[in-house]
C-alpha positions as CSV (number, residue, x, y, z in Angstrom):
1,X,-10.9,-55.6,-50.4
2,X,-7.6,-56.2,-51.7
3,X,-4.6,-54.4,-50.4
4,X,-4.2,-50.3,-52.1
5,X,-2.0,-47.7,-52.3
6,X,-3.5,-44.1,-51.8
7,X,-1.6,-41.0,-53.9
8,X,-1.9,-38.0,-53.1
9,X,-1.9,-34.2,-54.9
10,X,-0.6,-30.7,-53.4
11,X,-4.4,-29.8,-53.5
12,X,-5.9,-33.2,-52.0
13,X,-7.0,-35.1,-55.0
14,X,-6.5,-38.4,-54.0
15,X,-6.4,-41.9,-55.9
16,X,-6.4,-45.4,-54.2
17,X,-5.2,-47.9,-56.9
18,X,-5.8,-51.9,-55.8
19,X,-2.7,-54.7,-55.9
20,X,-5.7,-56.3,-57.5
21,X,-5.4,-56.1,-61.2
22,X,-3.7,-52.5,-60.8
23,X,-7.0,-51.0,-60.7
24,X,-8.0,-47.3,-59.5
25,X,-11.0,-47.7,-57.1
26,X,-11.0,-44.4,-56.0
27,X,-10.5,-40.4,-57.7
28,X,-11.3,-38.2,-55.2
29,X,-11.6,-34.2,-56.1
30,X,-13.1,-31.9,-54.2
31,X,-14.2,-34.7,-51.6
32,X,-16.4,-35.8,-54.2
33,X,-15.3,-39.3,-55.7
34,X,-15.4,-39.5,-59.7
35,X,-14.8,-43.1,-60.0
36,X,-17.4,-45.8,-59.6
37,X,-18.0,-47.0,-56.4
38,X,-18.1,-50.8,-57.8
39,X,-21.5,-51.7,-56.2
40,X,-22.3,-55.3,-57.1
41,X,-25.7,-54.9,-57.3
42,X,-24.8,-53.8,-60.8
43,X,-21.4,-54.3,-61.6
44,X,-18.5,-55.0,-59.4
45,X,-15.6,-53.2,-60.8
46,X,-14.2,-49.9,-60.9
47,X,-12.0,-49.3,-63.8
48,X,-10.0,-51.9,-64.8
49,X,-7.2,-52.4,-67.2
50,X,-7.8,-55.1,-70.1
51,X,-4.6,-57.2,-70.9
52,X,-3.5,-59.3,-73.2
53,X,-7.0,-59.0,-74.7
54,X,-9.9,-56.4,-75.5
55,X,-13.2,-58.2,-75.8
56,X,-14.6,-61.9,-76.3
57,X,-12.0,-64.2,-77.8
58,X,-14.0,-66.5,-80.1
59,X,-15.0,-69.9,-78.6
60,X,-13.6,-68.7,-75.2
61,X,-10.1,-69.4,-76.4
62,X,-7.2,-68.2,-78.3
63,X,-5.2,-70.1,-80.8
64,X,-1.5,-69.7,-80.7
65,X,0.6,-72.6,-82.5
66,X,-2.3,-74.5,-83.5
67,X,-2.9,-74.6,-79.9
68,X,-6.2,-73.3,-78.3
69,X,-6.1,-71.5,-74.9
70,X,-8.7,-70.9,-72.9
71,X,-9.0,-66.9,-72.5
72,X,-11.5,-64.7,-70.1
73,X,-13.3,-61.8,-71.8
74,X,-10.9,-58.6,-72.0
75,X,-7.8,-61.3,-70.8
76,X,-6.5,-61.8,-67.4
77,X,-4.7,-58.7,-66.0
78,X,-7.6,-57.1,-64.0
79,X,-7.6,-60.5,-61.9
80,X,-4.4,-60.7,-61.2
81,X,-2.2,-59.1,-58.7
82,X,0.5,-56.5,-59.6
83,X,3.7,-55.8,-57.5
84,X,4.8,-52.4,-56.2
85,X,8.5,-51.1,-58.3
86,X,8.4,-47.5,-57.5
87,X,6.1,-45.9,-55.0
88,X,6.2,-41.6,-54.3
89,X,3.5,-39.1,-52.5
90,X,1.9,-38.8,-55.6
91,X,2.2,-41.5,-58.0
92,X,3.2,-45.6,-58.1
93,X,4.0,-47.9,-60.3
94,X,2.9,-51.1,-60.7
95,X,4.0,-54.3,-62.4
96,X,2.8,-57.5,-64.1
97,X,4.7,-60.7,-65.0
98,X,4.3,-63.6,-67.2
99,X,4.2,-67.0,-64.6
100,X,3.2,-70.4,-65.2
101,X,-0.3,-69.4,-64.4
102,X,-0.7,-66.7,-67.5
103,X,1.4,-69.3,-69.8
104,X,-1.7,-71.3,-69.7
105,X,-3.8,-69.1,-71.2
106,X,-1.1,-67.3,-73.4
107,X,1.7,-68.6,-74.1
108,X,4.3,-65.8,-74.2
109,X,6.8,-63.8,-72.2
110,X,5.3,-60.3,-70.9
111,X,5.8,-57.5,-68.3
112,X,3.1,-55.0,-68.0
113,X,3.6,-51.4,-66.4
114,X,1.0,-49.4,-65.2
115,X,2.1,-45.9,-63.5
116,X,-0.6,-43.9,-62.2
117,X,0.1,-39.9,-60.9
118,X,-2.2,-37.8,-59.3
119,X,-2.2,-33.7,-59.8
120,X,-4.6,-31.3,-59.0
121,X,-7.6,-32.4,-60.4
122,X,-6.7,-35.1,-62.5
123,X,-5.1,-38.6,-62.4
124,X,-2.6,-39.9,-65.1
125,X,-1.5,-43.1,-66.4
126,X,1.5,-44.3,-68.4
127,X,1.2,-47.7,-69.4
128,X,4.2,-49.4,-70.6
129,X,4.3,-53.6,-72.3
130,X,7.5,-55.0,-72.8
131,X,8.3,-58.2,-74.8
132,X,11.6,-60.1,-72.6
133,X,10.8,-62.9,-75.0
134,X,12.5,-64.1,-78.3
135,X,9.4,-64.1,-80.8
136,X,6.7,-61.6,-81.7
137,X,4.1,-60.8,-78.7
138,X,0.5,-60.2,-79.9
139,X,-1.1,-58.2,-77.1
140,X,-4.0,-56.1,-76.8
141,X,-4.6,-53.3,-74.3
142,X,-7.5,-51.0,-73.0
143,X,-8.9,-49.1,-70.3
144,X,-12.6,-49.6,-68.9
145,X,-13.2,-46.8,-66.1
146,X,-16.5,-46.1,-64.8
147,X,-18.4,-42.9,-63.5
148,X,-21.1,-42.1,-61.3
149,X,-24.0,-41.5,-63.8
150,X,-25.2,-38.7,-62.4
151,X,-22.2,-37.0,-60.8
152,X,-23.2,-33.1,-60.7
153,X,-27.1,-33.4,-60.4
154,X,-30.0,-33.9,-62.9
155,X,-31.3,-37.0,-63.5
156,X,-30.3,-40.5,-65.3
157,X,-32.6,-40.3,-67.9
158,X,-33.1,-39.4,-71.8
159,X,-33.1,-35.8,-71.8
160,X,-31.3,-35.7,-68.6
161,X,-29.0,-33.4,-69.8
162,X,-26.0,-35.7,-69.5
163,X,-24.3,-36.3,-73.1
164,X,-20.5,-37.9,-74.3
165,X,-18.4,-35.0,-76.3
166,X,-16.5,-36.5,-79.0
167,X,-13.2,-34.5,-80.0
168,X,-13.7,-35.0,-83.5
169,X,-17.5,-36.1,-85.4
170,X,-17.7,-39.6,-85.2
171,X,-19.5,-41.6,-87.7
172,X,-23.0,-42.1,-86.3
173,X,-23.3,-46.2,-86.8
174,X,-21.6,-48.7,-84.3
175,X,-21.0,-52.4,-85.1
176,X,-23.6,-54.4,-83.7
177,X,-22.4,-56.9,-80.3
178,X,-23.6,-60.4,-81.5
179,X,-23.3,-63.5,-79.2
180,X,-21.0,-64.6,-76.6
181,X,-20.0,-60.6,-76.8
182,X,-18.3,-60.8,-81.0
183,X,-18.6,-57.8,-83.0
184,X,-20.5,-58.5,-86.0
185,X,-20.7,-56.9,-89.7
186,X,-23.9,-55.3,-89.4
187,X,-24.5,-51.6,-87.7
188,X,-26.7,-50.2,-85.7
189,X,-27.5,-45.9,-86.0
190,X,-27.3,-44.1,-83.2
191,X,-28.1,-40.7,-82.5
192,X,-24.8,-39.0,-82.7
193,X,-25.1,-35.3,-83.7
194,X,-21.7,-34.6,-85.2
195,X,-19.6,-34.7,-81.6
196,X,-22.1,-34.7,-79.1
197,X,-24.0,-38.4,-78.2
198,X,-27.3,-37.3,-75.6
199,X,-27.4,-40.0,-73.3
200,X,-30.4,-42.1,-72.5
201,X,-29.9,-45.7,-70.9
202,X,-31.8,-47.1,-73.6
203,X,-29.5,-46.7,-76.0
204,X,-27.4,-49.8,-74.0
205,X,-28.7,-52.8,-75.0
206,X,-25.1,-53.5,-75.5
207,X,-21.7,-51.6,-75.8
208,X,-21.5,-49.0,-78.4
209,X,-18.2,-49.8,-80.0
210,X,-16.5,-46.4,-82.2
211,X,-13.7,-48.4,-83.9
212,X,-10.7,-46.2,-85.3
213,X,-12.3,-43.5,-84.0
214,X,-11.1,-39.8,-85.1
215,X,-11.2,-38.8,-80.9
216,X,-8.4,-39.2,-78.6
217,X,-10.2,-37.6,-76.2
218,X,-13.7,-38.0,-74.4
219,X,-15.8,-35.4,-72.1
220,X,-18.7,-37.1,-69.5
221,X,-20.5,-33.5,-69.0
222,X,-23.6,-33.0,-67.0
223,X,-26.2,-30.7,-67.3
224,X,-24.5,-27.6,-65.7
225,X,-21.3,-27.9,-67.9
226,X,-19.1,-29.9,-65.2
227,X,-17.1,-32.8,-67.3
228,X,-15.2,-35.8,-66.4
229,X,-12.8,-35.8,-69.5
230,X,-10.5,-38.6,-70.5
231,X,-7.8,-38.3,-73.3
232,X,-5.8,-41.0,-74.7
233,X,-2.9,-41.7,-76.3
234,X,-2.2,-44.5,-78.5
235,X,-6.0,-45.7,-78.2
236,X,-7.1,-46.3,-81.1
237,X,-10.8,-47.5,-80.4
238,X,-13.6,-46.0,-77.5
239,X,-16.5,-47.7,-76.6
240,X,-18.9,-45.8,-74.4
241,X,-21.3,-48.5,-72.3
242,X,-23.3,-48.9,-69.0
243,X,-26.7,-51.3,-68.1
244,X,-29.9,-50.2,-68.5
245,X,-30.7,-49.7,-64.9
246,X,-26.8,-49.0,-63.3
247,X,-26.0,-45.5,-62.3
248,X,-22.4,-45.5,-63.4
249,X,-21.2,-44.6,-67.3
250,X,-18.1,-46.6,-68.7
251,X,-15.8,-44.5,-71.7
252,X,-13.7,-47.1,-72.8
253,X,-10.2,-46.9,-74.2
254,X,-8.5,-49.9,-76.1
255,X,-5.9,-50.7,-78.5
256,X,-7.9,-53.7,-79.7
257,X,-11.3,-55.5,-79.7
258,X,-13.5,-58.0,-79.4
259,X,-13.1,-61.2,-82.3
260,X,-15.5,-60.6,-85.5
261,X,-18.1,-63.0,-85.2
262,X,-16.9,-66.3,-87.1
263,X,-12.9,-65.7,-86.5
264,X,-10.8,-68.8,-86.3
265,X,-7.5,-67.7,-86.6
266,X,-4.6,-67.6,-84.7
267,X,-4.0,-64.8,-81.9
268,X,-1.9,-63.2,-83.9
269,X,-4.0,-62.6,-86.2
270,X,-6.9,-61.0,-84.9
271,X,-8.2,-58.2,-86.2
272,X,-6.4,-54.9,-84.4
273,X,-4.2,-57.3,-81.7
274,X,-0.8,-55.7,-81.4
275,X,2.3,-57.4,-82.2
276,X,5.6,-56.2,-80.7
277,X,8.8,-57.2,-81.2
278,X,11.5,-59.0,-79.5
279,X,13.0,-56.8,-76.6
280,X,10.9,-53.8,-77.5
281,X,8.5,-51.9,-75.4
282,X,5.1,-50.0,-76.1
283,X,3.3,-47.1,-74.1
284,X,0.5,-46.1,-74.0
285,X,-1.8,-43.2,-71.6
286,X,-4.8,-42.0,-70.5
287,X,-5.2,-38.9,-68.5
288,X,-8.6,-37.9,-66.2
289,X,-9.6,-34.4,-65.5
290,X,-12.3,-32.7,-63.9
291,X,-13.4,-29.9,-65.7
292,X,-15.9,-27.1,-64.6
């Protein structure tokens, strides 16, 4: 395991957050932990952040200049490790650079922030992308945590009780997740009454994918009314996703998204990819709460 830094509330919740990729491997409330305990037998992450990509990249690559470079499904962040800039009892902040490594696969100047804070009960996170460099930075950001599935009894199953709370009625049809991972133009239905999606593992045969949602915020609640809720801000889509057979459940914040089956344009121009100017800086949150 990769070197972490454990924060720490006035009421013991606890977070460990990994060098590795900035990425929180641990939420502990209660004694109880809320994150996924990254079990490779079914998938061997935690929660980790997405950066400078959300998604497949058509053909594997990205095209900047004319020039294709080879990118990794949601980018290279989580694989890379972050240095320590400010560190307190309860919350550190973390820090990734452009190098020559990154410059292969994307071109550009970058520095990524990620603060996380722990409070009683919950755990924060400010994220913060700055552009040191003289042109336009197209990035995309997102969040990809994981939860034990179940986490306050019943059962893993359809009509297990367990169910996603939308803030606001979503529209009950997802785009399907053609191959190599691309969004395509058709939908699929799903059975979204209003707010409320009644989980059943066999509704993931692949990601569901809520583009411009209406919600900024998500609740994981089990049968007896206990919730692991995230809200976001400045995530614009939510994807909500697990494997058939893995006890975990993934609510997915991102700023962007996978390339439309088909897409051969430059980065730039993807379809929701960020661009931010020269100098600037963009944040960006998420908060986790236990509620119940």
């Amino acid at each position: 395991m990769s070197e972490t830094i454990e924060i720490r509330a006035g009421d013991g919740t606890t977070a460990r957050i990994a060098l590795h990729g900035a990425e929180p491997i641990s939420w502990q409330v209660g004694g109880s932990d809320y994150l996924w305990s990254g079990d490779p037998e079914h998938w061997n992450r935690h929660a980790p952040w997405l950066f400078p990509v959300v998604g497949a990249s058509a053909g594997g690559a990205v095209r900047v200049g004319g020039r294709s470079y080879p990118m990794a499904q949601h980018g290279f962040a989580r694989d890379l490790p972050f240095t320590v800039v400010a560190q307190a009892d309860d919350a550190v902040t973390l820090r990734l650079e452009d190098d020559a490594a990154t410059r292969a696969h994307y071109p550009f100047a970058f520095r990524l922030d990620v603060t996380a804070r722990v409070a009683p009960g919950s755990l924060a996170f400010d994220l913060t992308v700055t552009n040191p460099g003289d042109t336009p930075l197209p990035y995309g950001l997102g969040f990809h945590p994981a939860f034990p599935w179940p986490f306050a009894g019943g059962e893993r199953r359809a009509g297990g009780g367990y169910a996603v709370l939308f803030e606001k009625a979503e529209r009950p049809f997802v785009p399907e997740v053609g191959e190599g991972g691309l969004l395509v133009r058709s939908e699929r239905a799903l059975p979204l009454d209003g707010a409320r999606l009644d989980l059943d593992p066999a509704l993931f045969t692949e990601a569901l994918v809520f583009l411009n949602a209406e919600s900024r915020a998500l609740r994981f609640v089990a049968p007896g009314g206990e919730a692991i809720a995230m809200r976001m801000r400045d995530f614009p889509h939510l994807a909500v996703w697990t494997r058939p057979t893995a006890p975990f459940l993934s609510l997915e914040a991102w700023t962007g998204h996978a390339d439309w089956a088909g897409f051969d344009g430059e980065l730039s121009e993807r379809d929701s990819q960020r661009l931010l100017a020269p100098g600037a800086s963009a944040g960006h949150g998420v908060v986790l709460s236990l509620e119940g």
